[in-house]
C-alpha positions as a printed NumPy array, in Angstrom:
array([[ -2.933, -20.575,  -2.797],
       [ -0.996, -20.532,   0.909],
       [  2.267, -19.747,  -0.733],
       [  0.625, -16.51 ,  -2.548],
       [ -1.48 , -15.8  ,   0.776],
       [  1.353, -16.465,   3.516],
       [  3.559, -13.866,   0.982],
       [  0.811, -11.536,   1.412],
       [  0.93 , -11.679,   5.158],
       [  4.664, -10.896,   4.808],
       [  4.133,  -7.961,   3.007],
       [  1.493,  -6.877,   5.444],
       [  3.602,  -7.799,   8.702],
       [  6.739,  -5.347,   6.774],
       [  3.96 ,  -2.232,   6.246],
       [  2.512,  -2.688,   9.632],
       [  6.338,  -2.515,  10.645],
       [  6.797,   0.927,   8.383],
       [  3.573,   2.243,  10.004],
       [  4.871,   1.758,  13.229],
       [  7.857,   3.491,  12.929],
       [  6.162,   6.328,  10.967],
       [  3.805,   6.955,  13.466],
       [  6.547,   6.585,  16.69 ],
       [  8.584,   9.563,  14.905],
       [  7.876,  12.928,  15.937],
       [  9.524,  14.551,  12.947],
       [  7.349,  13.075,   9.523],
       [ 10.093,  13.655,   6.924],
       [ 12.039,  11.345,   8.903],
       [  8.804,   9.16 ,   9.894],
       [  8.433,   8.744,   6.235],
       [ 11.722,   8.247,   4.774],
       [ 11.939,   5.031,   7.272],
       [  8.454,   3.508,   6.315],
       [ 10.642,   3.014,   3.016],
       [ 11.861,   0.108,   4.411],
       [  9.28 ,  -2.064,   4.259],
       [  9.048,  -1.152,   0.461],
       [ 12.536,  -1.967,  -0.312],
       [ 12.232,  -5.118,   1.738],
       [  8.898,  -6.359,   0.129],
       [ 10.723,  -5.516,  -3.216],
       [ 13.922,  -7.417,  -2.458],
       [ 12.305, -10.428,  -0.831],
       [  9.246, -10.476,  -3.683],
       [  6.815, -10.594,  -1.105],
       [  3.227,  -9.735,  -2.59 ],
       [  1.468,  -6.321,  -1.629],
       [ -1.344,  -5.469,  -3.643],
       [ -0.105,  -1.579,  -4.551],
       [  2.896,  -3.296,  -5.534],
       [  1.444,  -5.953,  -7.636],
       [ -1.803,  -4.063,  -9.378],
       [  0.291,  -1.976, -11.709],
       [  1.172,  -5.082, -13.778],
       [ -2.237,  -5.85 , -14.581],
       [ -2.656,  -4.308, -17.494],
       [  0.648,  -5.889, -18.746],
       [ -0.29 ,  -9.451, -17.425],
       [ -3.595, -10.029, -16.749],
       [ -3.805, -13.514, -17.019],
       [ -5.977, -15.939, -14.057],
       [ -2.245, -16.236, -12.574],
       [ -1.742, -12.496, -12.399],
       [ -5.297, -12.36 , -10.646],
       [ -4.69 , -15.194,  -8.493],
       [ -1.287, -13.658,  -7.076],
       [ -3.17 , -10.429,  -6.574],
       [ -6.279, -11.062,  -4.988],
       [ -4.6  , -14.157,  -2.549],
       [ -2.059, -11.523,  -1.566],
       [ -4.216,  -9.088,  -0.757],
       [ -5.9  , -11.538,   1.282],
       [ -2.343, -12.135,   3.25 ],
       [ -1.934,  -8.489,   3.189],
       [ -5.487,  -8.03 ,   5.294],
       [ -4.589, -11.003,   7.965],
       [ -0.647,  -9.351,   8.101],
       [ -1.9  ,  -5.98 ,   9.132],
       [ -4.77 ,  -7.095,  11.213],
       [ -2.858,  -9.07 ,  13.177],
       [  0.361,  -6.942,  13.884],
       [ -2.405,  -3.881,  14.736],
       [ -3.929,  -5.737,  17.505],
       [ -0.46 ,  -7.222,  18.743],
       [  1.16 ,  -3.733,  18.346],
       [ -2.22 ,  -1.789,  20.397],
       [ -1.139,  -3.927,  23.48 ],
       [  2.468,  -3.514,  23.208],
       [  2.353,   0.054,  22.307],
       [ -0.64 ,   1.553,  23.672],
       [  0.381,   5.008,  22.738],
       [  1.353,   4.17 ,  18.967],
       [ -2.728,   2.669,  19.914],
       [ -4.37 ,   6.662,  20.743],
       [ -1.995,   7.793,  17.816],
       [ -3.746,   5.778,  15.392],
       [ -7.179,   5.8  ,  16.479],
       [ -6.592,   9.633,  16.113],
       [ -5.412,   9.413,  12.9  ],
       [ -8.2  ,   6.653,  11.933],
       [-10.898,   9.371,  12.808],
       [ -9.262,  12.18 ,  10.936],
       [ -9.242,  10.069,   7.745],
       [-12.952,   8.75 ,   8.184],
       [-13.828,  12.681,   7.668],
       [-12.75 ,  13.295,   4.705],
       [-15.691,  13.045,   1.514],
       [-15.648,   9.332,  -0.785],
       [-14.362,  11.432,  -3.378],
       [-11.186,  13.655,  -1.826],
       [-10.671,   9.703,  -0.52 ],
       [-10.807,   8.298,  -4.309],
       [ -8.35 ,  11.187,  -5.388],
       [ -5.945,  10.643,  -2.88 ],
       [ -5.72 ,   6.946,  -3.475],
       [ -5.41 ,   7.511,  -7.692],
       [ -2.26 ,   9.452,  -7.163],
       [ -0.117,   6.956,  -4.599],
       [ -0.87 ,   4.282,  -6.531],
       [  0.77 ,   6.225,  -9.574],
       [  3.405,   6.558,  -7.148],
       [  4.02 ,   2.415,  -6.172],
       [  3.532,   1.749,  -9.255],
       [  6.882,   4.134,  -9.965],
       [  8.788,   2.819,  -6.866],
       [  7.941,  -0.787,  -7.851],
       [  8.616,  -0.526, -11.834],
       [ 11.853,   0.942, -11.37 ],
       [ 12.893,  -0.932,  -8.845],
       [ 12.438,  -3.769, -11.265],
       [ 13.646,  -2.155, -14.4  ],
       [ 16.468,  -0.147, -13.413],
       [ 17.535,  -2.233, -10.501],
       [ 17.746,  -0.091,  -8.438],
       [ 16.126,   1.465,  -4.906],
       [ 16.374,   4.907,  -5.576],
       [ 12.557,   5.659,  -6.324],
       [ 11.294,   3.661,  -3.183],
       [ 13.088,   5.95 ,  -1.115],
       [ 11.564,   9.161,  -3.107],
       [  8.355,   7.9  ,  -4.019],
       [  7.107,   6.452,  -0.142],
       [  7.715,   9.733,   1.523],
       [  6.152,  11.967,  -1.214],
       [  3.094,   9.861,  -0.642],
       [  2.993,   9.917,   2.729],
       [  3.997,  13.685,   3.031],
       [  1.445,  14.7  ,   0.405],
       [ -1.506,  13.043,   2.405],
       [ -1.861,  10.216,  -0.617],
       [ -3.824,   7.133,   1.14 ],
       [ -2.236,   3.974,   0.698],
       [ -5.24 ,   1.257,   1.212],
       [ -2.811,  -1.483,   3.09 ],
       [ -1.301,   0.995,   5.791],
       [ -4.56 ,   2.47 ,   6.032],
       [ -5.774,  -1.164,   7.34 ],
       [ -2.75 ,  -1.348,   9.264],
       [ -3.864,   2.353,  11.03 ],
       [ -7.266,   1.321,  11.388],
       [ -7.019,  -2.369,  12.861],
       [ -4.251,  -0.275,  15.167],
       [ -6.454,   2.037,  16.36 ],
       [ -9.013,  -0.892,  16.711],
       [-11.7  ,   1.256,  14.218],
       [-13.549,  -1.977,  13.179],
       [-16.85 ,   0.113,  11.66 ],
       [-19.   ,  -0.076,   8.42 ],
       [-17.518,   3.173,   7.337],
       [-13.714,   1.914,   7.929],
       [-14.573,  -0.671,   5.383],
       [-16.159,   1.108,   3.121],
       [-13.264,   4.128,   3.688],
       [-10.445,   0.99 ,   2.323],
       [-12.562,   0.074,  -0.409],
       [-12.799,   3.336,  -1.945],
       [ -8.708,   3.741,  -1.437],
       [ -7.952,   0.004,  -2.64 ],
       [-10.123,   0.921,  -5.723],
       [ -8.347,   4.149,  -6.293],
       [ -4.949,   2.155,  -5.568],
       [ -5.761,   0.104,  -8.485],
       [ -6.46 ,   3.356, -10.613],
       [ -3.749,   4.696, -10.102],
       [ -1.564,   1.834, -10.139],
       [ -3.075,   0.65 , -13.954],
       [ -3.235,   4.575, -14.98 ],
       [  0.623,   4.759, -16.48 ],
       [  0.623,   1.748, -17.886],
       [ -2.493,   1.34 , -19.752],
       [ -1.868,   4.697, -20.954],
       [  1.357,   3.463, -22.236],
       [  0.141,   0.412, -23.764],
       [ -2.888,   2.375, -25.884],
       [ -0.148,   4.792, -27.05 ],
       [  2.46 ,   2.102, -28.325],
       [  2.802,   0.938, -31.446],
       [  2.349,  -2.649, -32.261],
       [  6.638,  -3.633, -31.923],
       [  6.068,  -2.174, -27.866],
       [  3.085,  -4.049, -27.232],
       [  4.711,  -7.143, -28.734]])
């Protein structure tokens, strides 16, 4: 249980470190090819970040699987919260930035939320799954910054922006559970369509 948790708060400490250096770059291309690295290093290191993790559920979805995932989501909550309120005293700026950013996001409708969140979890899931398949980095560094530059919400940054920008309200919480749900959707969506469409020597 601490092992799984304190890799969660790894993998939250590296996104809060990729949010910071998107949000301290003027140009967002650039912004967003950088917050790759905390991708690749979660990846390399096999740190546990719930986007990362969800999209193997439908392959293995044993109490292990579940145990991983929900304990490093956990970590991935107390990693974010605590490098936001570290980083809004040493960067009071990066602080206004997010706050700004937080209220933008809380305006948008549950569903336009939901949507968002379906379609960059389809994209971890393709960073991640490649990474592990093909061995190689090469999607990370596409995937991140299409989701990012397409306005996709990715529920752990999203905590990372909020606990930043120090919105700690009823509708912040409910704003990450709609985008952790949709994370999941999207994460599970390719692969339990694959697995419903194979025949029984792919499943096996």
């Amino acid at each position: 249980m601490i092992k799984k948790t304190v890799e969660g708060i790894l993998a939250g400490i590296l996104i809060a470190i990729g949010g910071t250096v998107f949000l301290s770059c003027q140009d967002k291309v650039i912004g967003s090819l950088f917050f790759s690295v905390a991708l690749l290093c979660i990846c390399y290191q096999g740190y546990s970040l719930f986007t990362g993790k969800i999209g193997f559920i439908p392959e293995k979805h044993d109490k292990e699987a579940f145990s991983v995932l929900l304990w490093g989501l956990l970590g991935n909550f107390i990693g974010t919260l605590l490098c936001g309120l570290m980083l809004s005293v040493a960067f009071p700026a990066l602080k206004e930035t997010a706050a700004l950013l937080s209220e933008a996001k809380l305006t948008q409708e549950i569903w336009e939320t939901f949507i968002r969140a379906i379609f960059c979890g389809i994209l971890m899931y393709l960073a991640v799954v490649i990474f592990r398949d093909k061995k190689t980095p090469l999607a990370i560094f596409f995937c991140i910054p299409v989701f990012i530059l397409s306005g996709f919400e990715h529920s752990i940054a999203d905590m990372f922006y909020f606990f930043l920008g120090y919105s700690f309200t009823w509708q912040t919480f409910l704003f990450l559970f709609v985008v952790l749900v949709g994370n999941a959707v999207g994460g599970m969506l390719m692969p339990t369509l694959r697995l419903l469409t194979a025949d029984k020597k792919e499943k096996q």
